[in-house]
C-alpha positions as CSV (number, residue, x, y, z in Angstrom):
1,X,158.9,163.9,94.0
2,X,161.8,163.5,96.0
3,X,164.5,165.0,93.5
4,X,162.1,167.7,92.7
5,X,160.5,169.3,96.2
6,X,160.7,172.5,94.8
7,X,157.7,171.3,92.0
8,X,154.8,173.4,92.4
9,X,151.6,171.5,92.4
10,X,150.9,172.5,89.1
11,X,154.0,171.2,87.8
12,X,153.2,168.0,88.8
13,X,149.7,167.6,87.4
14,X,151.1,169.2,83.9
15,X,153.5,166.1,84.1
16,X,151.2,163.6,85.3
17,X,148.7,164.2,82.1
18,X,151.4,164.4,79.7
19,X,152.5,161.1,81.4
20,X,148.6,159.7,80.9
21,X,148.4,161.1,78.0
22,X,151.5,158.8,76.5
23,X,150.2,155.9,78.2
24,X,146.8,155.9,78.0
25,X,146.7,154.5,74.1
26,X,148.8,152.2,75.3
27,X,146.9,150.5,77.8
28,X,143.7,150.8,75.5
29,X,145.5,148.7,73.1
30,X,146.0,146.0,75.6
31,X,142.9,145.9,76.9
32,X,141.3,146.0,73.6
33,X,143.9,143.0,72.5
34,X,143.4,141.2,75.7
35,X,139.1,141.3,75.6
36,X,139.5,139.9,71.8
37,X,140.2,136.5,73.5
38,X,141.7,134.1,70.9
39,X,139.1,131.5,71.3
40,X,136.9,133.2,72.1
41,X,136.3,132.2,75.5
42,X,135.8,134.0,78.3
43,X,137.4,133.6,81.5
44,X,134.0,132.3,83.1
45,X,133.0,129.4,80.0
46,X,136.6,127.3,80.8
47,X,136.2,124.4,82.7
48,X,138.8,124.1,86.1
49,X,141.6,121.6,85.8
């Protein structure tokens, strides 16, 4: 924002959904990879140390 005050409002959301639009499959894939859980586990069935 600050190298580009002259950006009209519009110009900023246009570049905001291209921006979520790149990262958005991105961060699906790790959320997808991270709820897999590798044994299976969840976060709430380990026991504290």
């Amino acid at each position: 924002l600050e190298s580009h005050r002259d950006a009209s409002v519009d110009d900023l959301h246009e570049h905001k959904k291209d921006l979520e639009s790149k990262v958005q499959p991105i961060i699906s894939k790790l959320y997808k990879e991270a709820g897999d859980g590798a044994d299976g586990a969840s976060a709430g069935d380990k026991d504290e140390l």
